[in-house]
C-alpha positions in Angstrom: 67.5 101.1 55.5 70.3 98.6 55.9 69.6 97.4 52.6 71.4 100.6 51.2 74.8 99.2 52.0 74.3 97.5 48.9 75.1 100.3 46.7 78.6 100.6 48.4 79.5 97.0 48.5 81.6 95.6 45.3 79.6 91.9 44.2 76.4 90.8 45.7 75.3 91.0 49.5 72.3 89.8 50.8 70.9 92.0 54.2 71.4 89.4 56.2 75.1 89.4 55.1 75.8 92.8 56.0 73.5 92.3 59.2 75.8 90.1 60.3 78.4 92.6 60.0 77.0 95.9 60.9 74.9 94.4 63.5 77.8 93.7 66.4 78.6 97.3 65.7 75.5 99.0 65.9 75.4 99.5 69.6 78.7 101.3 70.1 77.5 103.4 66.6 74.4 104.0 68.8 72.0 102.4 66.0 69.5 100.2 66.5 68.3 98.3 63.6 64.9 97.3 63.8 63.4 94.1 61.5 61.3 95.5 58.4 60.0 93.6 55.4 62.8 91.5 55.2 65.1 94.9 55.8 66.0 96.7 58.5 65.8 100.1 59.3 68.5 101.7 61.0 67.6 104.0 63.9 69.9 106.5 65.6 69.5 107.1 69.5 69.7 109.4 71.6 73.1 109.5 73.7 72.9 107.4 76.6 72.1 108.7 79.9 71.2 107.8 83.3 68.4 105.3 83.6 65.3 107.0 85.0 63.3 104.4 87.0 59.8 105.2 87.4 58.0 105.2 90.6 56.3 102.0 89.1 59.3 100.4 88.4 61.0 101.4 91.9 57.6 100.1 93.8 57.4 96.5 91.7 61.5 95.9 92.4 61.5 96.9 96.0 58.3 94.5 96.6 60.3 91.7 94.9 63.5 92.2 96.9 61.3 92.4 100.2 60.2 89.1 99.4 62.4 87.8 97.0 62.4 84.5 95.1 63.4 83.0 91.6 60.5 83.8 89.0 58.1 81.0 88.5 59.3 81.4 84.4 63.0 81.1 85.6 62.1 78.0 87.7 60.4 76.2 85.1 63.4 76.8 83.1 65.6 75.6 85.0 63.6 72.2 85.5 63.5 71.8 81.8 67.4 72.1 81.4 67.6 69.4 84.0 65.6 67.1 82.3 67.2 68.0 79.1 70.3 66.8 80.8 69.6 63.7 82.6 66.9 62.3 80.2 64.8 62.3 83.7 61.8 64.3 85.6 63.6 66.7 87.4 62.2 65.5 90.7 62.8 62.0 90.4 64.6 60.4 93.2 68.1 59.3 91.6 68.2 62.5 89.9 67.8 64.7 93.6 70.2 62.2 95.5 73.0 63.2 92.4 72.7 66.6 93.1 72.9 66.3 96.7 75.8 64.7 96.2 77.3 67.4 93.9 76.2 69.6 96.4 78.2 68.0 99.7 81.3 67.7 97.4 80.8 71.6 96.3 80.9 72.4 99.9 83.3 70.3 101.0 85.7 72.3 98.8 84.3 75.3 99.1 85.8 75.0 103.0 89.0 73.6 102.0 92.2 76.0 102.8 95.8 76.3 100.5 96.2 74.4 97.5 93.8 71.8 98.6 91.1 74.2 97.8 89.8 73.6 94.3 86.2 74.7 92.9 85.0 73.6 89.5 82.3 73.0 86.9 83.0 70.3 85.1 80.5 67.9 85.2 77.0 68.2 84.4 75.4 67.7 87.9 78.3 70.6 89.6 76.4 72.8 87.8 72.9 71.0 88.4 74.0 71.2 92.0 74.9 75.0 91.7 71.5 75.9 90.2 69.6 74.1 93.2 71.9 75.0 96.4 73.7 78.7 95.4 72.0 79.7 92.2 69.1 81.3 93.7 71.0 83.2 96.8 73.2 84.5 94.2 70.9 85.9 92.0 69.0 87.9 94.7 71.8 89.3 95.7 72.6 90.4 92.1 69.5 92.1 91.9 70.1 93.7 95.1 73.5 95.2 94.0 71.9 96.3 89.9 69.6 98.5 91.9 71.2 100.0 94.0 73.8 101.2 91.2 69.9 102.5 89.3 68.8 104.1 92.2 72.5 106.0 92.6 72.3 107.0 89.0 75.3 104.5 87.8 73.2 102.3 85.4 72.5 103.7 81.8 69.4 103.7 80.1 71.8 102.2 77.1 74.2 100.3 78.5 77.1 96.9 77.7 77.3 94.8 80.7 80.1 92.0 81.3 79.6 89.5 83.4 83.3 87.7 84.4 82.9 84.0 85.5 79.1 84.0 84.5 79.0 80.3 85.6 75.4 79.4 84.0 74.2 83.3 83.8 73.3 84.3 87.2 74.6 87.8 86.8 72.9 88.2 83.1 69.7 86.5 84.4 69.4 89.1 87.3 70.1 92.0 84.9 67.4 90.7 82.7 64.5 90.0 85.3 65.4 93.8 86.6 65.2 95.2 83.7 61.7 93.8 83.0 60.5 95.0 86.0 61.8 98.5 85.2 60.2 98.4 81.9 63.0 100.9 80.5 66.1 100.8 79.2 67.8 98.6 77.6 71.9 96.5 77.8 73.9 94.0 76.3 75.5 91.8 77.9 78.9 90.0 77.4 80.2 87.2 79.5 83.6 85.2 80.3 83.4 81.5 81.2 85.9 78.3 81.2 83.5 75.9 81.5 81.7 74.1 78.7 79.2 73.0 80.8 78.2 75.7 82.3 78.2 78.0 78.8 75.5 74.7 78.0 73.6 76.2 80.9 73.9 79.5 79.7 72.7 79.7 76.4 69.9 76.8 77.7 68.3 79.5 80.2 69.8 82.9 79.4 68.5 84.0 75.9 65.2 82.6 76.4 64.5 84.1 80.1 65.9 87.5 78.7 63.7 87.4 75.6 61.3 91.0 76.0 63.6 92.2 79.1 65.3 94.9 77.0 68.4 92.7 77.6 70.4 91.5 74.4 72.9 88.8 75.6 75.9 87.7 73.9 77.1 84.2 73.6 79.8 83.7 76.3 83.6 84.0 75.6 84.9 80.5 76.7 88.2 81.7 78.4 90.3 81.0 81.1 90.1 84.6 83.9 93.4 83.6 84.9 94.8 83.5 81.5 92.2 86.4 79.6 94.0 88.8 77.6 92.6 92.1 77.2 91.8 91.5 73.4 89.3 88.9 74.1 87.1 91.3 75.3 85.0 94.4 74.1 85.8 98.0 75.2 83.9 100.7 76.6 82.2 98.6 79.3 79.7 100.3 81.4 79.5 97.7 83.9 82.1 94.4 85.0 81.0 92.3 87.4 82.7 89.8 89.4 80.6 87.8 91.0 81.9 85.1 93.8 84.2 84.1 91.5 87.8 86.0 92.4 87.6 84.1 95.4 87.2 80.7 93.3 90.2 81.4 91.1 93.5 80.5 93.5 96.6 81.9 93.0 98.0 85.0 95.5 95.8 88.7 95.0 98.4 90.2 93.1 97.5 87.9 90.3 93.4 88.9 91.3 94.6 92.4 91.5 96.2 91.8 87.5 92.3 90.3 86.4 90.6 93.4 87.7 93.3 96.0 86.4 93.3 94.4 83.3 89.5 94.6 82.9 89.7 97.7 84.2 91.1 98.5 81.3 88.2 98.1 79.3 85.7 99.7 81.2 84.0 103.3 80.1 85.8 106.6 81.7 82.6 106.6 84.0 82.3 102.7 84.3 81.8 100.6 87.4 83.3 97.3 88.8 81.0 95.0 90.7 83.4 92.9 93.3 80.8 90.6 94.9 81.8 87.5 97.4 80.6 85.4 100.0 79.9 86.9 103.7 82.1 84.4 105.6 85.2 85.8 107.6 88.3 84.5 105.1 86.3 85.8 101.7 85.1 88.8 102.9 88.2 90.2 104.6 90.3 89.0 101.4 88.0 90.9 99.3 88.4 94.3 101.6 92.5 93.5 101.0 91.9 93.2 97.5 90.4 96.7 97.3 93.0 98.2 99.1 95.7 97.0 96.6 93.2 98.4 93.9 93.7 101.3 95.4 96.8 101.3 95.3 97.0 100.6 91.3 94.7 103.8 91.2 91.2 102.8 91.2 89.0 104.5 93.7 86.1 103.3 95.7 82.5 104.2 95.1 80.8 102.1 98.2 80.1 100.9 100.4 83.3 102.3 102.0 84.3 106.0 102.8 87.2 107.6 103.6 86.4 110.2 105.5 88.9 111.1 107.6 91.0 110.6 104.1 93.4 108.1 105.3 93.7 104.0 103.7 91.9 101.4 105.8 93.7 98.5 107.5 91.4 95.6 105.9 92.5 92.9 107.8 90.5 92.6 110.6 87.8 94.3 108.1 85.1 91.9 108.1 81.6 93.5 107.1 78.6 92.3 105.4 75.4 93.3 103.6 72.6 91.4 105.1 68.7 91.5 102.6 65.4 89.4 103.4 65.8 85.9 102.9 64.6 83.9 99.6 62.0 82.2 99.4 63.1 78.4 98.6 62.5 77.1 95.1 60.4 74.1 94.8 64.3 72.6 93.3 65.5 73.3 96.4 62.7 72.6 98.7 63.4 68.9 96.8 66.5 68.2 97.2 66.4 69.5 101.1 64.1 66.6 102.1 64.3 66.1 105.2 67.9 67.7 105.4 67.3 71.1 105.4 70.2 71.9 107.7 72.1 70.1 104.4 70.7 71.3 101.5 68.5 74.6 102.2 70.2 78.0 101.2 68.2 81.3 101.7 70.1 83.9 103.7 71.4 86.9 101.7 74.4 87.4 103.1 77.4 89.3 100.6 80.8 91.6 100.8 81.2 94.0 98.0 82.8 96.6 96.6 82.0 99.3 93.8 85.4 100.5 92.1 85.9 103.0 89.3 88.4 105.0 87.6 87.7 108.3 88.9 87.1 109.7 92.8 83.2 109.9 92.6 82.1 108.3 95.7 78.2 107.8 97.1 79.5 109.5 100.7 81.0 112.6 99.8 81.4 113.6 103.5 84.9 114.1 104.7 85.4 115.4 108.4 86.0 118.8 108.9 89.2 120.5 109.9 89.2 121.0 114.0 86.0 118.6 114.2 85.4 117.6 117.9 85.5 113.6 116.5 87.3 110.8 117.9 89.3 108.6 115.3 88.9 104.7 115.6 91.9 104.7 116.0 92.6 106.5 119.3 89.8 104.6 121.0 92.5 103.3 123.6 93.5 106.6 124.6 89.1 107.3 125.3 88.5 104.0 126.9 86.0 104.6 130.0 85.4 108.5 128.7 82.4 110.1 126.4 83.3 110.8 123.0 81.8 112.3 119.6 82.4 109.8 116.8 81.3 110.3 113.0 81.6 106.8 111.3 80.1 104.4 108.5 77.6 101.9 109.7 79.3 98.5 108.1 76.7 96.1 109.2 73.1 94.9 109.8 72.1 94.4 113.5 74.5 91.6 114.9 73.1 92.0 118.1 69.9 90.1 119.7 66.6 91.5 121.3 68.7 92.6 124.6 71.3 94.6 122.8 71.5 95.9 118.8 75.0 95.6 117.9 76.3 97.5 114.6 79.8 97.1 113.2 81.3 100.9 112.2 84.0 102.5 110.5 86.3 105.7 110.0 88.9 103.7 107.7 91.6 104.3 110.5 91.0 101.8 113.1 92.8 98.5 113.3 90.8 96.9 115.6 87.1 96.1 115.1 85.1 98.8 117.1 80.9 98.0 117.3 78.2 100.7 118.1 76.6 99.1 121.2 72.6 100.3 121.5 70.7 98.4 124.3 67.2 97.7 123.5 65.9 99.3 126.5 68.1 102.8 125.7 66.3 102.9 122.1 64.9 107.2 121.8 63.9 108.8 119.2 67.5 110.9 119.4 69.7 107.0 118.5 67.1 106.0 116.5 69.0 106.2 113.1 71.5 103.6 113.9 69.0 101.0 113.8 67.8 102.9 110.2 70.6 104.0 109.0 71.7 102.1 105.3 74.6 99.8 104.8 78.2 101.9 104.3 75.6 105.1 105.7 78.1 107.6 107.5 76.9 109.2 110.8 77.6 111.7 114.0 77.2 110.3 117.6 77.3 112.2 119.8 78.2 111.1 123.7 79.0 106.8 123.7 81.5 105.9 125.8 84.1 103.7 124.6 84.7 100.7 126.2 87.6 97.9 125.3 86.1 94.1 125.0 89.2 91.9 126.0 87.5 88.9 124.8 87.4 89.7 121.1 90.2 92.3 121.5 87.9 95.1 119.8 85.6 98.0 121.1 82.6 99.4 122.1 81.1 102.4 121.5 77.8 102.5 124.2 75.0 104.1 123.0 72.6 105.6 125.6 69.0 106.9 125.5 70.4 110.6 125.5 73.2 109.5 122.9 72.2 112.0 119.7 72.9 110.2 116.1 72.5 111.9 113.0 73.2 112.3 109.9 76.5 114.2 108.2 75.8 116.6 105.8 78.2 116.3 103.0 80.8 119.0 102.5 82.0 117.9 99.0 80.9 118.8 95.8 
């Protein structure tokens, strides 16, 4: 029992005194102390290992990120905070027309280029604007990325979780609602925010959504990313995420690069970084250039990119996407569209990431073989007009129409864009994986011919009814 302290404490302790103490320890002790008769016994776990989601658990979170949308609990939550904060229903006319316009001036920066471009959350209605327009995209997505890591084995069925620019908790909310749909395991999280209002949204919505989730969340550290020291912050992190924030921070990437290293120094040996920003052209290729120079400072990529060919990418005319199902529009939302939906509504589920660690574990351990009959990227001026075995990563959803499916790939070599090309009425049962196969998914094709697009200076690799796709087999342990 806790209480037992006692008798190796000189004066007089109550066991709420030394729960204050032992408590912020217990999880990296792997204790749990559990509330009894006023005491608290003190449990010791297992070590942690991966977190086994059940077939239950898979089934209930892939039917909520087919059709995903904010929980009605989260909703009402957030409708309370708003009223908390402008003394007003949350519907009521003055208050919607105030968020719109948070929302127009968000954007509006949001676009801006160079030191003109500045995004921030320091009034109350940026962040009431935040919650109605990018809140609810963003947390989808979030719950998108947390399991995929559980269904690759990188989440923990113990775990401590920091969440970098948590703005009002988007990244902690997520973690929680997952982890109550996978009824196991449990995390802590930690977060880093600058902005008093938005740690006011945080602790209004965060510790009461996550109460019975398995989640325990920390009060935020209020501190500035661009100016964190390494001290601020607890060690042995399991998981950092940065989530559309780098992007939001200014400054040249070196000084990004410096944030991520110097987290990195606080994640576990087998830890992951989370890199997470918006789907547009400038974000999304700066984020690929930001990996790179990780690279460089000796991180190593898990996904969605592979180096099979094991040479660096050239990331800047990398621009590739993840693409989910829509959300389903919270009745906030639905509100403050109107009758401006073109304005105001934001569902699609568009991100760039990137999953980093300190070792060389990767999800596609396939390499090509020495003497393979593949085509590099690369060469594909030298096979212009000819048939050609490729083997490459499929780096998008289907950008094409109902004429033509068109799929962005990769070998991390070419310099120029090059897009798998599959006409609708060329579809067989031999090509059919390209229009199945999973986001950063590496596979052989066998027989496109390359062509060269002048207009958008990239290529085309053809795909015909007789073309054979399949999958590699990985060749590395």
């Amino acid at each position: 029992m806790l209480s037992e302290i006692r008798d190796y404490v000189k004066g007089e302790v109550t066991v709420e005194q030394i729960y204050d103490v032992v408590g912020p320890m217990a999880f990296d002790l792997g204790l749990r102390l559990e509330p009894l008769y006023g005491d608290y016994r003190v449990v010791r776990l297992a070590p942690a290992g991966p977190l086994a989601l059940s077939e239950e658990g898979r089934k209930a979170q892939s039917a909520f990120l087919g059709s995903p949308h904010v929980p009605e609990k989260l909703e009402i939550l957030i409708e309370r905070y708003i009223e908390k904060k402008t003394g007003k229903p949350w519907d009521d006319p003055a208050v919607l027309e105030k968020i719109r316009k948070a929302i127009v001036a968000q954007k509006a920066g949001y676009w801006e280029e160079g030191p003109k471009r500045r995004i921030t959350y320091e009034t109350g209605y940026s962040i009431l604007g935040y919650l109605a327009y990018q809140f609810p995209v963003y947390f989808a997505q979030s719950e998108h990325i947390i399991y995929e890591l559980g269904l690759d084995g990188l989440l923990k069925d113990r775990m401590k979780v920091l969440d970098a620019g948590t703005g009002p908790g988007t990244v902690p909310l997520a973690m929680a609602d997952f982890y109550r749909r996978a009824r196991c395991g449990e995390a802590v999280i930690y977060s880093v925010e600058k902005y008093d209002e938005n740690i006011e949204a945080f602790m209004s919505l965060v510790p009461e959504y996550a109460e019975g989730s398995g989640v325990k969340v920390e009060k935020p550290i209020k501190a500035d990313l661009m100016h964190l020291k390494a001290g601020e912050i607890p060690g042995d992190i399991d998981l950092i995420f940065f989530s559309n924030v780098l992007n939001e921070l200014g400054g040249d990437i070196e000084r990004r690069v410096e944030i991520v290293k110097t987290m990195a120094g606080k994640l576990a040996k087998d830890g992951n970084i989370v890199i997470v920003e918006p789907a547009d052209k400038v974000n999304s290729t700066e984020m690929r250039k930001l990996v790179v120079r990780l690279m460089d400072k000796g991180m190593g990529v898990y996904s969605p990119c592979s180096f099979i060919w094991c040479a660096r990418c050239h990331p800047e005319s990398c621009w590739t996407f993840e693409e989910k199902e829509d959300i389903k529009p919270p009745d906030l939302m639905r509100k403050v569209a109107g009758e401006e939906p073109y304005r105001f509504m934001n569902t699609d589920i568009k991100y760039s990431y990137a999953v980093l660690r300190k070792d060389d574990l990767s999800r596609e351990k396939y390499r090509v073989p020495q003497r393979a009959r593949f085509a590099r990227l690369s060469r594909m001026k030298a096979h212009v007009n000819k048939h050609i075995n490729v083997v490459a990563a499929v780096m998008s959803g289907d950008l094409g129409d109902k004429k033509d499916h068109v799929f962005k790939v990769c070998d991390g070599t070419s310099i120029k864009p090059v897009y798998a090309v599959l006409p609708s009425f060329h579809e067989s049962p031999d090509n059919e994986l390209l229009l199945k196969a999973k986001y950063g998914q590496v596979v052989e094709m066998y027989g496109v011919l390359a062509r060269y697009n002048k207009e958008y200076d990239a290529y085309n690799l053809l795909v015909a009814r007789n073309t054979l796709i399949k999958n590699v087999i990985n060749n590395l342990a």
